[in-house]
N, C-alpha and C positions, 0 to 999 in steps of 0.2 A: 504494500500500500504506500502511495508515493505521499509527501507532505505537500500542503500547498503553501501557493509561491507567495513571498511577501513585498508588496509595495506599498511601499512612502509616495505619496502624492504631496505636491508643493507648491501653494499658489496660495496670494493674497485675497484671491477673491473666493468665498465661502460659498457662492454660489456655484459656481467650479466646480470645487473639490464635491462638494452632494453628487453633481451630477457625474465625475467621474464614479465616485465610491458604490451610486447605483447602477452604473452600468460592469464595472467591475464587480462588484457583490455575487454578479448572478452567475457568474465563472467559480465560486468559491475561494476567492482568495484573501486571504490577511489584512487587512487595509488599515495604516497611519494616514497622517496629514500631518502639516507644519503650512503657518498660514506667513511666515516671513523668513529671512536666511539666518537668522540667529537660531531659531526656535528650529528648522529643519537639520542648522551643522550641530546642536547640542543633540538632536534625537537619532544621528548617523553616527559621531560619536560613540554613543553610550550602548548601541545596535550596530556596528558597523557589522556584523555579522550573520543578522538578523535578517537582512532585507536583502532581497535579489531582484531589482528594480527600484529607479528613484522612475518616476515622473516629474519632471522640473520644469514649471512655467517661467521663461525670460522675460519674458514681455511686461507682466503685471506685478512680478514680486517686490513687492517693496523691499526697501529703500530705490532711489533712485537707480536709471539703467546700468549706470557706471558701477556702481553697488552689487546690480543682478548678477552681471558679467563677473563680476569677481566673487560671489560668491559658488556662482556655477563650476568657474574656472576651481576654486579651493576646492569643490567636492570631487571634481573631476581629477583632482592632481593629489590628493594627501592620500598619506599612505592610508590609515585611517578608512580610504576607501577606496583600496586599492582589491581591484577586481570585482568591485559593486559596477550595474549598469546604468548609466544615466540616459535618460531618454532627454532630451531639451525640447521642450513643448514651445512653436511659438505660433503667433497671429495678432490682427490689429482690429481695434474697433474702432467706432468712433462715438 
């Protein structure tokens, strides 16, 4: 019996992450959230081993773009989460 897979979803906007977690739920899988890059590098962290899939929104995650990009960049490059997958989720609204 295989275990299932654990993803962290990462996005400022609350309404997002609901809608990813329901359409993921019905796969049976795992599901965190982290609604800023503080709050997602302290729960990758403390799990770096725990989750096999980030989902990471660029676009909307607070603090500022310059901010996103580098938080992205820290998850994608520390050892800490070395050989986790990161997906970078992006798009625009208006």
């Amino acid at each position: 019996m295989s275990s299932k897979a654990v993803i962290l979803i990462i996005d400022d906007v609350v309404e997002n992450i609901q809608v990813a977690m329901n359409v993921l739920k019905e796969d049976s899988y795992d599901l965190s959230f982290a609604t800023n890059g503080t709050e997602s590098l302290a729960l990758i962290e403390n799990n770096a081993f725990k989750f096999d899939l980030i989902l990471l929104s660029i676009i909307r995650l607070k603090p500022p773009a310059s901010s996103r990009l580098a938080s992205a960049d820290k998850m994608t490059h520390s050892e800490v989460c070395d050989g986790l997958q990161v997906l970078q989720l992006y798009g625009f609204s208006n």
